[in-house]
C-alpha positions in Angstrom: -7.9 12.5 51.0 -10.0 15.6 50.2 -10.0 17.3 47.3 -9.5 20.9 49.0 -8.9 22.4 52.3 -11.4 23.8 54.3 -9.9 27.3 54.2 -10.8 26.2 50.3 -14.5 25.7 50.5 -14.4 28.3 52.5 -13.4 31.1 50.0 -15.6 29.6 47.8 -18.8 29.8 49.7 -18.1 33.5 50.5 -17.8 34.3 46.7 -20.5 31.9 45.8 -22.4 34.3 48.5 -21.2 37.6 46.8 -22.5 35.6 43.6 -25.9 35.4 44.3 -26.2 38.7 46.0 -25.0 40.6 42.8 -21.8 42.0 44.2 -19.4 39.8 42.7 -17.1 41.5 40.1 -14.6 40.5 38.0 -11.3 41.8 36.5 -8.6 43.4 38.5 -10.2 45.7 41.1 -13.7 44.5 39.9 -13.8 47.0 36.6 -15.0 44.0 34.0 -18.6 44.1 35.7 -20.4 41.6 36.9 -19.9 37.9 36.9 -22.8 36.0 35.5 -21.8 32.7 35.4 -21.8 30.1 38.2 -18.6 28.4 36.5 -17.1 31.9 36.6 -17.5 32.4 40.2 -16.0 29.1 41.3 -13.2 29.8 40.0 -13.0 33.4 41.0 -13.1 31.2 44.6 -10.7 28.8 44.1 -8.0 31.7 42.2 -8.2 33.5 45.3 -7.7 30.5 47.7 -4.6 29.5 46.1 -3.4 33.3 46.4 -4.1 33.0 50.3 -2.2 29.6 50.6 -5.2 27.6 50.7 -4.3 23.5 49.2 -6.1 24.1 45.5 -5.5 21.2 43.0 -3.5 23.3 39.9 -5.9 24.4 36.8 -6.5 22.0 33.9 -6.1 25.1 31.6 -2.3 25.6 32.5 
């Protein structure tokens, strides 16, 4: 059984694409600047997957 759904990796790979390019931001409305981290940009992916409905295993932080 996978892991995540496709709509998942998905999300993921467009962040992870915004990532590399320099336009990913974070913060509400993108006002805490740039994301610099890799680890940081997965889970900006996988936050906004499980806002869309996407099947996302919970965080191990909550």
């Amino acid at each position: 059984m996978a892991k995540y759904s496709k709509k998942a990796q998905n999300k993921v790979e467009k962040v992870m694409r915004e990532f590399k390019e320099g336009s990913l931001k974070s913060g509400k409305a993108g006002h805490g600047g740039k994301v610099k981290s890799r680890k940081q940009a997965i889970a900006i992916g996988l936050s906004e997957a499980r806002k869309s409905g996407a099947k996302v295993p919970k965080s191990p932080n909550k």
